[in-house]
MINU-724560 format. One record per residue (C-alpha): residue number from 0; residue in one letter; y, x negated, z negated. Coordinates in steps of 0.5 Angstrom, whole numbers, plus 500, padded with zeros to 3 digits. Example, Ala and Ser with C-alpha at 12.3 -4.5 7.8 and 13.67 -1.06 7.14 Angstrom:
BEGIN
+-----+---+-----+-----+-----+
:   k : r :  yy :  xx :  zz :
+-----+---+-----+-----+-----+
:   0 : a : 491 : 475 : 484 :
:   1 : s : 498 : 473 : 486 :
+-----+---+-----+-----+-----+
This chain:
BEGIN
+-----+---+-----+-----+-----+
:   k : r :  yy :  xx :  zz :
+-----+---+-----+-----+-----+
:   0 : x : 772 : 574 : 081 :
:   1 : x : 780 : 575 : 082 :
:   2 : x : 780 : 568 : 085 :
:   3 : x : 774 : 569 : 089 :
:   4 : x : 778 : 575 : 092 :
:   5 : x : 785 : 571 : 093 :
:   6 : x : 780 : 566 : 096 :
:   7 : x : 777 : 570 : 102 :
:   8 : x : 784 : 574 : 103 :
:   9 : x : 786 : 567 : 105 :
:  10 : x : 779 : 566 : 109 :
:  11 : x : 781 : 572 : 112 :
:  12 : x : 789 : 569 : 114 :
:  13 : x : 787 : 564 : 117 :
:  14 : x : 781 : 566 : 122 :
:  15 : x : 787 : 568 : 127 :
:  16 : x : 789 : 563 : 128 :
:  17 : x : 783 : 559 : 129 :
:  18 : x : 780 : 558 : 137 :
:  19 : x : 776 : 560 : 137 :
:  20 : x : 776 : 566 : 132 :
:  21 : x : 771 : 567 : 126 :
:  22 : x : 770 : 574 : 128 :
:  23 : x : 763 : 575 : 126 :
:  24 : x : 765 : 573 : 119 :
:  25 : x : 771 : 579 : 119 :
:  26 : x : 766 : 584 : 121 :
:  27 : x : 761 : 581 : 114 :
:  28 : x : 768 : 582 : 111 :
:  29 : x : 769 : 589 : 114 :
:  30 : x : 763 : 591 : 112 :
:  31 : x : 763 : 589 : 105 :
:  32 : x : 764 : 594 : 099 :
:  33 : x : 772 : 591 : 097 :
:  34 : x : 776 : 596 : 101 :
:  35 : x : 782 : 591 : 100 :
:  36 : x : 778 : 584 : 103 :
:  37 : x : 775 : 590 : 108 :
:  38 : x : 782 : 593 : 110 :
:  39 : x : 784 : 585 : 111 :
:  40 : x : 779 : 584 : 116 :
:  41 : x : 781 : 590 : 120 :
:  42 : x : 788 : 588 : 121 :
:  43 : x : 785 : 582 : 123 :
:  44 : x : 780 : 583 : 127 :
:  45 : x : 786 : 588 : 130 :
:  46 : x : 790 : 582 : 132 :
:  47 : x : 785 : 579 : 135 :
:  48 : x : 782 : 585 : 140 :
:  49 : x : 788 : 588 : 144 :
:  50 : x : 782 : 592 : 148 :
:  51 : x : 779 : 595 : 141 :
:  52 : x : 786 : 596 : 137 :
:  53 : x : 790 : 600 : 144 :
:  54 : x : 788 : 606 : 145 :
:  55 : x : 786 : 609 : 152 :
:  56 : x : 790 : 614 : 155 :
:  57 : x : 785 : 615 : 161 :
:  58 : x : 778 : 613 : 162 :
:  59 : x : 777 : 606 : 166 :
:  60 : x : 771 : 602 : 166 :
:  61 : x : 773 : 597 : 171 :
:  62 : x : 770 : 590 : 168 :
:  63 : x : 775 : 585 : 164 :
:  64 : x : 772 : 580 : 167 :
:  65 : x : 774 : 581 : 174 :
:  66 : x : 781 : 582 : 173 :
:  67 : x : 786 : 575 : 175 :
:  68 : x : 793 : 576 : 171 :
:  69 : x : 799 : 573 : 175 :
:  70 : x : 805 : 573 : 171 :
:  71 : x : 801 : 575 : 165 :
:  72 : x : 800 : 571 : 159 :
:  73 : x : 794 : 567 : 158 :
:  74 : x : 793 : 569 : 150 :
:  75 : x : 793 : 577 : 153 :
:  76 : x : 787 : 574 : 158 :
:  77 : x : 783 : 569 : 153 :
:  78 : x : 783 : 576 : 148 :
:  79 : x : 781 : 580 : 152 :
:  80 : x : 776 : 577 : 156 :
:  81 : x : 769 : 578 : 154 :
:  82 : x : 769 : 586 : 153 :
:  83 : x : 764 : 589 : 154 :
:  84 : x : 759 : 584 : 154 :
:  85 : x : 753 : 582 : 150 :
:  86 : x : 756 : 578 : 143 :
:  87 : x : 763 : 582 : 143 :
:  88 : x : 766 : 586 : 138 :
:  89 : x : 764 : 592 : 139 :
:  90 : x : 756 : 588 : 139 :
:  91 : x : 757 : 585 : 134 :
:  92 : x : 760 : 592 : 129 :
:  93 : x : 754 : 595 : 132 :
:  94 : x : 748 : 590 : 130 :
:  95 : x : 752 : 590 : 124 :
:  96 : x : 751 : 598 : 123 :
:  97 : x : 743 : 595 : 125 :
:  98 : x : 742 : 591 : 118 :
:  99 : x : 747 : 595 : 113 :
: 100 : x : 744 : 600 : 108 :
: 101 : x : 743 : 606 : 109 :
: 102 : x : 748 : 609 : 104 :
: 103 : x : 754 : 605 : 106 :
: 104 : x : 752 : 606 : 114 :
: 105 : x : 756 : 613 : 114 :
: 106 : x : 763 : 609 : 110 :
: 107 : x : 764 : 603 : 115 :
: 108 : x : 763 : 608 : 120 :
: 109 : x : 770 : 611 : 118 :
: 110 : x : 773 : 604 : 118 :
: 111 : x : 770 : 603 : 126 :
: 112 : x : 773 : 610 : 127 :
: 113 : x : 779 : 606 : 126 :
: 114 : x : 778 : 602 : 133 :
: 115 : x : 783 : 606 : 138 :
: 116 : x : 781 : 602 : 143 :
: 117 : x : 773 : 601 : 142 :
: 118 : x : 772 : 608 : 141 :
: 119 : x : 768 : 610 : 147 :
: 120 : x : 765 : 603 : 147 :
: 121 : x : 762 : 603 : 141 :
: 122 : x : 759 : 611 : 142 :
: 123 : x : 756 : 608 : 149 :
: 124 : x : 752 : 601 : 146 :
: 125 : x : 750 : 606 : 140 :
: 126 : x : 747 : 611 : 145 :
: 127 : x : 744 : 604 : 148 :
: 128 : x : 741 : 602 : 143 :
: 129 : x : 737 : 607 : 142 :
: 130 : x : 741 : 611 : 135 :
: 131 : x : 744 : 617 : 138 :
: 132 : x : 744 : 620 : 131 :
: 133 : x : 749 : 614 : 128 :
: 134 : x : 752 : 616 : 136 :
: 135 : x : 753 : 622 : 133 :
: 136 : x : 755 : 620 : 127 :
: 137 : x : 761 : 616 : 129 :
: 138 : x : 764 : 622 : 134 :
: 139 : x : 764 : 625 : 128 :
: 140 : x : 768 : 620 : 123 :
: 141 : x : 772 : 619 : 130 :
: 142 : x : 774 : 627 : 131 :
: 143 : x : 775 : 628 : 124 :
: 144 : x : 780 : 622 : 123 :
: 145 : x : 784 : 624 : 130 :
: 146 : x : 784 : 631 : 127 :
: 147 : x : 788 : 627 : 120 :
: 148 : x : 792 : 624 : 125 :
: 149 : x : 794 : 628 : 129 :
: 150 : x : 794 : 635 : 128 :
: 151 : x : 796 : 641 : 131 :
: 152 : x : 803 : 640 : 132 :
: 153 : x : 810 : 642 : 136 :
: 154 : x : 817 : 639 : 135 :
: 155 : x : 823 : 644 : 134 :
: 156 : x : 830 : 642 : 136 :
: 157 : x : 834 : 649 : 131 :
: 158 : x : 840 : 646 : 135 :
: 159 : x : 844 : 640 : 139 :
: 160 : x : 849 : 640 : 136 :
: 161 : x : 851 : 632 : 132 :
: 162 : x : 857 : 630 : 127 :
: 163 : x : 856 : 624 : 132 :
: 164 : x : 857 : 622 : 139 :
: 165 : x : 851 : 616 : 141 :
: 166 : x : 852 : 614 : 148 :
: 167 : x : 845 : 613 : 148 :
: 168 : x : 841 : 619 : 145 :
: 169 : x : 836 : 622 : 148 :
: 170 : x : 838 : 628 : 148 :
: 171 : x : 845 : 627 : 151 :
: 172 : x : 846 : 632 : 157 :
: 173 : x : 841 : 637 : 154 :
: 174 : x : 847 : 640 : 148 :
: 175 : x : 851 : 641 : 153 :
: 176 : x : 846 : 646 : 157 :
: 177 : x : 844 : 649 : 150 :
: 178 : x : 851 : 650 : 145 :
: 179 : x : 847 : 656 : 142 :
: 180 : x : 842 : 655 : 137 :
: 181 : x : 836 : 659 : 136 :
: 182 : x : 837 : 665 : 132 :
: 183 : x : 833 : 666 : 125 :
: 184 : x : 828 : 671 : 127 :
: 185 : x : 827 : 668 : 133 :
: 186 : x : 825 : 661 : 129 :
: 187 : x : 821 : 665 : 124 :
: 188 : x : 817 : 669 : 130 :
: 189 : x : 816 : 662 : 133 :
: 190 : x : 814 : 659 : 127 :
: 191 : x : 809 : 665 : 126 :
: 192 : x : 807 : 664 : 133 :
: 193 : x : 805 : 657 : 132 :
: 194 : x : 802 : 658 : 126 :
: 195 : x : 797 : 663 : 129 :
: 196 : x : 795 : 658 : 135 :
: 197 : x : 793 : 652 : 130 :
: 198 : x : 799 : 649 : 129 :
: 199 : x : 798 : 646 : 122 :
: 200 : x : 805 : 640 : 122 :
: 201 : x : 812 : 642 : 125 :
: 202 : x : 817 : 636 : 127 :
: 203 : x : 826 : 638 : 126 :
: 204 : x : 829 : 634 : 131 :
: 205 : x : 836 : 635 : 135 :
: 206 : x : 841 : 635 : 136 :
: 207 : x : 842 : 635 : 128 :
: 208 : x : 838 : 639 : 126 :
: 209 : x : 841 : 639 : 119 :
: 210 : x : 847 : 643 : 122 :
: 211 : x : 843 : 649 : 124 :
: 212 : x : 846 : 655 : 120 :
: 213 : x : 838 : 657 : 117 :
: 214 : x : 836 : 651 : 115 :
: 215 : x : 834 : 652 : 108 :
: 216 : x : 831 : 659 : 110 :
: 217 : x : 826 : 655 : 115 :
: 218 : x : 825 : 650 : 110 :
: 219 : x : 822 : 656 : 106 :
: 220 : x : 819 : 659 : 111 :
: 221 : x : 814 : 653 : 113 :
: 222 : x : 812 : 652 : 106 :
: 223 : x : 810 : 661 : 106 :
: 224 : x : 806 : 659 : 111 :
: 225 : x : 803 : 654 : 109 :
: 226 : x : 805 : 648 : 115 :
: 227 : x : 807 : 641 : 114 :
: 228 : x : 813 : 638 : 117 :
: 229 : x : 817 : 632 : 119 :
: 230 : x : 824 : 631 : 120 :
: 231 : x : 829 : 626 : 124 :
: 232 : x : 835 : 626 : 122 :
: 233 : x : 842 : 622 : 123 :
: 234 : x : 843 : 623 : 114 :
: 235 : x : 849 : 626 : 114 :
: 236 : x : 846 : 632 : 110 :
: 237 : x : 850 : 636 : 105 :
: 238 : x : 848 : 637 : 098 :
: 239 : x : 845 : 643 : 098 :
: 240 : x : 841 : 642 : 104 :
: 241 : x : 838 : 635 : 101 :
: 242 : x : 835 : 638 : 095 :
: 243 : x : 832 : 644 : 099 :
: 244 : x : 829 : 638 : 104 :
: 245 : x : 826 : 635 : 098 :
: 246 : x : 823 : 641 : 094 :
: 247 : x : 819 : 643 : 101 :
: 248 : x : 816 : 635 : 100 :
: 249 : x : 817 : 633 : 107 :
: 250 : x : 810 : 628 : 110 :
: 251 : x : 816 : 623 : 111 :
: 252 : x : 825 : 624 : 114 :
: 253 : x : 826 : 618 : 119 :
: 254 : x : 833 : 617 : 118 :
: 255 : x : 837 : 614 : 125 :
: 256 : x : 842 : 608 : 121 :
: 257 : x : 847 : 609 : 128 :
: 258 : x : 853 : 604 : 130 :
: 259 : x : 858 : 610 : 129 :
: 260 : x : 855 : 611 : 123 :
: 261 : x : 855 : 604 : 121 :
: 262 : x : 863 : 603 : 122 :
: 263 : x : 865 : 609 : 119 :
: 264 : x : 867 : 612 : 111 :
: 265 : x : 860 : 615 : 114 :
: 266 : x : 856 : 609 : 111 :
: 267 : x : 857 : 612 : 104 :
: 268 : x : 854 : 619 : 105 :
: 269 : x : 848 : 616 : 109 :
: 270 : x : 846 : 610 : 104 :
: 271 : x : 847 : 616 : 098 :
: 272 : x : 842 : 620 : 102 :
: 273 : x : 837 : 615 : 103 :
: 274 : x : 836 : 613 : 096 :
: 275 : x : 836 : 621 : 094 :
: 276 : x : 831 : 621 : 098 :
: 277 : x : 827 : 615 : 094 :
: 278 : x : 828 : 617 : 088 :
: 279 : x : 825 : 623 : 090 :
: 280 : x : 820 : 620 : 093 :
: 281 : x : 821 : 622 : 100 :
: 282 : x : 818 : 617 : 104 :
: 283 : x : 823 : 614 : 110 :
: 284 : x : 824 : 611 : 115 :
: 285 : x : 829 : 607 : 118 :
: 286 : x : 831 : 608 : 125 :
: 287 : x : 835 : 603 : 129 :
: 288 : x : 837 : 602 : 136 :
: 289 : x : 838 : 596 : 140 :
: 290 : x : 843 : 596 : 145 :
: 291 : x : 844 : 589 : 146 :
: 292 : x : 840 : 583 : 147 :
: 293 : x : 845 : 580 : 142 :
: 294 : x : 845 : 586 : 136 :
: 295 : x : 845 : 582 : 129 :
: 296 : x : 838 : 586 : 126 :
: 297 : x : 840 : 582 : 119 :
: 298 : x : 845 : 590 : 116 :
: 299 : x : 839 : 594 : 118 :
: 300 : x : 834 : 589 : 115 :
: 301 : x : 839 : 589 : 109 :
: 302 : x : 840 : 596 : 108 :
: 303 : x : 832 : 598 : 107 :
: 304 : x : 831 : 592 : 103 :
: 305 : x : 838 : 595 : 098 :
: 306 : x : 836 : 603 : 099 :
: 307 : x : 829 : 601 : 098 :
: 308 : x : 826 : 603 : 105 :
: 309 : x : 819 : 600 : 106 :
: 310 : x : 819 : 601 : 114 :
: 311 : x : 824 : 601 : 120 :
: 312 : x : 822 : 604 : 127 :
: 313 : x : 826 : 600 : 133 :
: 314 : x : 827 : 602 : 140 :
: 315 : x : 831 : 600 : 145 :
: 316 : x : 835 : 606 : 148 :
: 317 : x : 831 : 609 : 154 :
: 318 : x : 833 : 614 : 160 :
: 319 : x : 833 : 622 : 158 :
: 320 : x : 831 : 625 : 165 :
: 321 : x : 839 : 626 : 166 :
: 322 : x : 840 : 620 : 167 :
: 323 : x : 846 : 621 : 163 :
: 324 : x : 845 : 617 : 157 :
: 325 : x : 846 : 610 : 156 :
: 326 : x : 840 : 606 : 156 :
: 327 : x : 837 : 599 : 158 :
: 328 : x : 835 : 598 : 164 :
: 329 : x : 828 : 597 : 165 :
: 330 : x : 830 : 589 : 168 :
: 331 : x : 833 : 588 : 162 :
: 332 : x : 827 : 590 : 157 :
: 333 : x : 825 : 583 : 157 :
: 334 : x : 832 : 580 : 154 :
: 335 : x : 831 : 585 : 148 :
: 336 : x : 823 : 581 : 146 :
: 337 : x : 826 : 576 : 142 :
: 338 : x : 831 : 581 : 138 :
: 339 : x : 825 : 584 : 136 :
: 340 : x : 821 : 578 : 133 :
: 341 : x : 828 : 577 : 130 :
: 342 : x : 828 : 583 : 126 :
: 343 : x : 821 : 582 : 125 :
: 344 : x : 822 : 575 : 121 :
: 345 : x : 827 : 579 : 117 :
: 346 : x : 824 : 585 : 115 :
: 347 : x : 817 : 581 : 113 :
: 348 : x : 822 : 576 : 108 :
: 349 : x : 824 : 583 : 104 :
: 350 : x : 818 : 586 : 105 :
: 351 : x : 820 : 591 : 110 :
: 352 : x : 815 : 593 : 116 :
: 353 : x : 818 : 594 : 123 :
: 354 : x : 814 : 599 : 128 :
: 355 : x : 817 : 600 : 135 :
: 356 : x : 818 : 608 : 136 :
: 357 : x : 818 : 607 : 143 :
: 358 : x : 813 : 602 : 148 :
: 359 : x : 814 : 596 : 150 :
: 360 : x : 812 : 591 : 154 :
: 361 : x : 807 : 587 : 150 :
: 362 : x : 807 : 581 : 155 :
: 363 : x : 816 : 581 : 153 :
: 364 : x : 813 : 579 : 146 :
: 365 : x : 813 : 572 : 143 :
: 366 : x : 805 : 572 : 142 :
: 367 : x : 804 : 573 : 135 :
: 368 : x : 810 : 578 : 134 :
: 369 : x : 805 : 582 : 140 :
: 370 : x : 799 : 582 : 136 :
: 371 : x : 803 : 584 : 130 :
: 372 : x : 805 : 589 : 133 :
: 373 : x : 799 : 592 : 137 :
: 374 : x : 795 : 591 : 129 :
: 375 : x : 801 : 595 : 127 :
: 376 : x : 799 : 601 : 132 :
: 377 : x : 806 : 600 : 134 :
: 378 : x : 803 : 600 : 141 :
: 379 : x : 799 : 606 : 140 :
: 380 : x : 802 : 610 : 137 :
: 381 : x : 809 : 610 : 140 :
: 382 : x : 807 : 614 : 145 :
: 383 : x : 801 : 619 : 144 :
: 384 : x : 803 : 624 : 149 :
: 385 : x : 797 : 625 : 152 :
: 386 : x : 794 : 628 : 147 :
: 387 : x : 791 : 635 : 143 :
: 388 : x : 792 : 635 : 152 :
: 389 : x : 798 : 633 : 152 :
: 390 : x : 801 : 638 : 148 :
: 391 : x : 802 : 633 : 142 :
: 392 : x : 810 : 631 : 143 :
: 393 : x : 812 : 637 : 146 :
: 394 : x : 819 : 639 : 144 :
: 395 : x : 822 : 646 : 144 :
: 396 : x : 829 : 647 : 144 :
: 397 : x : 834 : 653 : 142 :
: 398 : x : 833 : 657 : 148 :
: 399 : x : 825 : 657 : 147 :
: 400 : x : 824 : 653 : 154 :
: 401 : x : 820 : 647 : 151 :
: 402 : x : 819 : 639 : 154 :
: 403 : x : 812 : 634 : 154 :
: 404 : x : 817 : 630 : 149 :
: 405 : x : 824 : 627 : 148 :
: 406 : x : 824 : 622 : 153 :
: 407 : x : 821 : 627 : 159 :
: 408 : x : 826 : 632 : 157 :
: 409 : x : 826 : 637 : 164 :
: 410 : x : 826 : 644 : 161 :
: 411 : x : 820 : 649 : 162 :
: 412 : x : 824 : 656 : 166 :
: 413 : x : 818 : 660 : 160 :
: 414 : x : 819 : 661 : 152 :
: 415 : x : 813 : 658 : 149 :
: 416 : x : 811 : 664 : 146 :
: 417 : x : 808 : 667 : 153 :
: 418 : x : 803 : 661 : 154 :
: 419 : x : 797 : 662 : 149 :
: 420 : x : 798 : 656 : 145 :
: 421 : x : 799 : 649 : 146 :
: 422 : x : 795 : 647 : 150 :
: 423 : x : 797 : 652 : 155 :
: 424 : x : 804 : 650 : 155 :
: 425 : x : 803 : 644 : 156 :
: 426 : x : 799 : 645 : 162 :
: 427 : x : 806 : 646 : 166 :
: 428 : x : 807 : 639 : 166 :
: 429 : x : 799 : 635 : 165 :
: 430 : x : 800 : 632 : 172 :
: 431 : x : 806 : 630 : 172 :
: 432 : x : 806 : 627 : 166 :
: 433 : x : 799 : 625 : 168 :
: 434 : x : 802 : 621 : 174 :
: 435 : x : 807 : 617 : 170 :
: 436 : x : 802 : 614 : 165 :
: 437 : x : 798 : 611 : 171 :
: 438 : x : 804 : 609 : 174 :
: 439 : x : 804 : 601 : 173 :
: 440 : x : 812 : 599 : 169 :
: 441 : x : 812 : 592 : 172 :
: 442 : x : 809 : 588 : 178 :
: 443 : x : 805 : 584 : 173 :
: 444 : x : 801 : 591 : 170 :
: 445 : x : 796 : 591 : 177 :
: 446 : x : 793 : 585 : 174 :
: 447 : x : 793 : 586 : 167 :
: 448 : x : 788 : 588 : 162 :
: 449 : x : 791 : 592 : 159 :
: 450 : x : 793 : 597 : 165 :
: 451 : x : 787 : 600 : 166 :
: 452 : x : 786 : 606 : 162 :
: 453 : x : 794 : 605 : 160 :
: 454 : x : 792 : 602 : 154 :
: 455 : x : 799 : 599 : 155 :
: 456 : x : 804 : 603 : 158 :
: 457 : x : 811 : 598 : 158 :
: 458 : x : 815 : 602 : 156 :
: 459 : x : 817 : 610 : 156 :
: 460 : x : 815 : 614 : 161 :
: 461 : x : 821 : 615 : 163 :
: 462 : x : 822 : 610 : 167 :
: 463 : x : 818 : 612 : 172 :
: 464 : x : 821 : 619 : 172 :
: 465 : x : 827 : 622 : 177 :
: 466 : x : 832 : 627 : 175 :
: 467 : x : 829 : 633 : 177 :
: 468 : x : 829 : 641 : 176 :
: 469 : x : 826 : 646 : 171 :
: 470 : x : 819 : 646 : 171 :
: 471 : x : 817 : 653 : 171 :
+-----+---+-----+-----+-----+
């Protein structure tokens, strides 16, 4: 039995390499009853569809097959062609859907739920077909794994104040206009507001937001009532502070491994913490910056590998709306694709996942590390700010105004707490936002599949902004 499993696992391996793909047999293996075969499959099937794996950011139903790529790579063209057409993924999952038993139907819907990009697609030939009830069905597995997804949610930056001094953070200029920190009652009534509008996970972000004078007592609060949260965090935290973290059971820390930090004394608290953290069963993340095309990924490879560090998230620095940050300029984002397929041949010898934690542009990418990472759901889920109506990553910081996210920085003139909700609130900056996501990185966007419907962005929506005011 074992031996038949190995042997479809390798089957399932080496159909992505094959032209063309197998993909009705990986639509039997994702069907199948063997989750781990089923999970294989998934991935695979992933590699091979850009348009299923890459989720929509707006509705666009242009046809793939009208589209001429200029300076796009072949392989983005060849994978994509075909969609929406009879004998495509989507097509082939449905008639699968057809002939399946009924007791398994309500299970492989959830694994298709799992198709960011295929979603729409899926609903629309289900309805064709004459099946609204698995339509509906499928709308529902769709909503319920968005909701575990992406819950309710908002970012807290405490305070902006950092031990260190990154010439390329992204919040560089803010700690200077915000030296205060928010006051601990004013955290706690925010936290309450929050939580009274369906905010169920809270991120900590900064600034180092270890260094807010009531991190602890906030942390207590959060667990009282009753929310999630996740941190960011550049791993120079106190004793006190790590075993408060840990006794309030984060979903995950992502630790930022900095050039300051790794060229001082520093180094020592920060690698202690991260394997306190493990021990404890905290799950982290690596975070890593490249700077220059010529970085060495192999001490970051080697530090998650020797601190027992499953994941590393990478990005290259990108613009804050200031402007007064380092960062690379968006000619040069090309230089930095084979750095990441450096880091990602390292990492995959230990073992070691790499995400990116911010977009990239996927025709910059050695075609197998592109598939890698739009399998991964780098490419997806690096930049989901236009969801929960755009309020998804917003950021609120020590003076209560609030951002769309990290990148897009520019500060609302209100409190947060006189809008509704969320929603509300992230109102003030839809359509700009909106405007950013359609607007194309590169000359090649205009003819690439991926475009329309921004299934790729290119790279943080920054790029495509100005300095500017507060938004009120």
């Amino acid at each position: 039995m074992m031996m038949d499993a190995l042997a479809a696992s390798m089957k399932i391996r080496k159909a992505v390499e094959l032209n063309p793909a197998p993909t009705g047999e990986l639509v039997d293996f994702l069907s199948g009853a063997d989750e781990a075969l089923a999970n294989e499959a998934f991935r695979a099937l992933l590699r091979l569809n850009p348009l299923a794996a890459l989720q929509e950011r707006w509705t666009n139903d242009s046809p793939v097959t009208g589209l001429r790529g200029e300076g796009v790579p072949d392989w983005i063209m060849e994978s994509c062609g075909g969609w929406g057409e009879d004998g495509d993924l989507t097509d082939l999952l449905v008639a699968k859907l057809g002939r399946m038993d009924q007791s398994r139907v309500n299970g492989f819907l959830e694994r298709l739920a799992g198709f960011d990009g295929a979603k729409r697609e899926l609903y629309k030939r289900l309805r064709r077909k004459g099946r609204p009830g698995l339509a509906g069905k499928f709308a529902r597995a769709v909503s319920a794994r968005s909701g575990r997804q992406y819950p309710g949610q908002i970012s807290i930056s405490p305070t902006m104040f950092c031990q260190l001094h990154c010439e390329y953070c992204v919040s560089a200029g803010i700690d200077e206009e915000l030296s205060s920190e928010i006051p601990l009652d004013t955290m706690f009534d925010l936290l309450g507001w929050a939580r009274e509008r369906g905010v169920r996970r809270i991120g900590f972000t900064g600034g180092e937001p270890t260094t807010y004078s009531g991190f602890t007592s906030v942390l207590e609060k959060i667990g009282e009532l009753g929310l999630e949260f996740f941190m960011a965090t550049n791993g120079l935290i106190p004793a006190e502070k790590m075993e408060a973290i840990i006794n309030a059971r984060p979903l995950c820390v992502t630790m930022h491994l900095t050039p300051e930090v790794m060229e001082s004394g520093s180094i020592r608290a920060f690698t202690h913490n991260a394997r306190r953290f493990r021990e404890a069963g905290v799950y982290v993340i690596l975070r890593c910056n490249f700077t220059s095309a010529d970085d060495d990924p192999a001490p970051f490879v080697r530090f998650a590998h020797e601190a027992g560090i499953h994941e590393i998230r990478v990005a290259v620095p990108v613009p804050n709306e200031n402007r007064v940050n380092t960062f690379i300029p968006q000619g040069s984002l090309s230089d930095f694709g084979l750095l990441l397929s450096g880091l990602v041949d390292m990492a995959a010898a230990k073992r070691v996942a790499v995400m990116l934690s911010k977009p990239f542009p996927i025709c910059k990418l050695p075609e197998d590390k592109a598939r890698y990472f739009i399998a991964n759901g780098s490419m997806s889920n690096s930049c989901p700010v236009h969801l929960a109506g755009f309020s998804n990553n917003l950021i609120v910081y020590s003076d209560l105004t609030f951002s769309p996210c990290l990148g897009l920085n520019v500060r609302s003139e209100k409190d947060i707490r006189q809008f509704r909700g969320t929603r509300q609130a992230a109102r003030v900056f839809k359509g700009r936002v909106k405007s950013f996501i359609r607007k194309p990185l590169l000359a090649e966007c205009g003819g690439c599949p991926l475009y329309p419907g921004g299934r790729c962005i290119g790279a943080c929506l920054s790029y495509r902004d100005a300095p500017g005011a507060k938004v009120s």
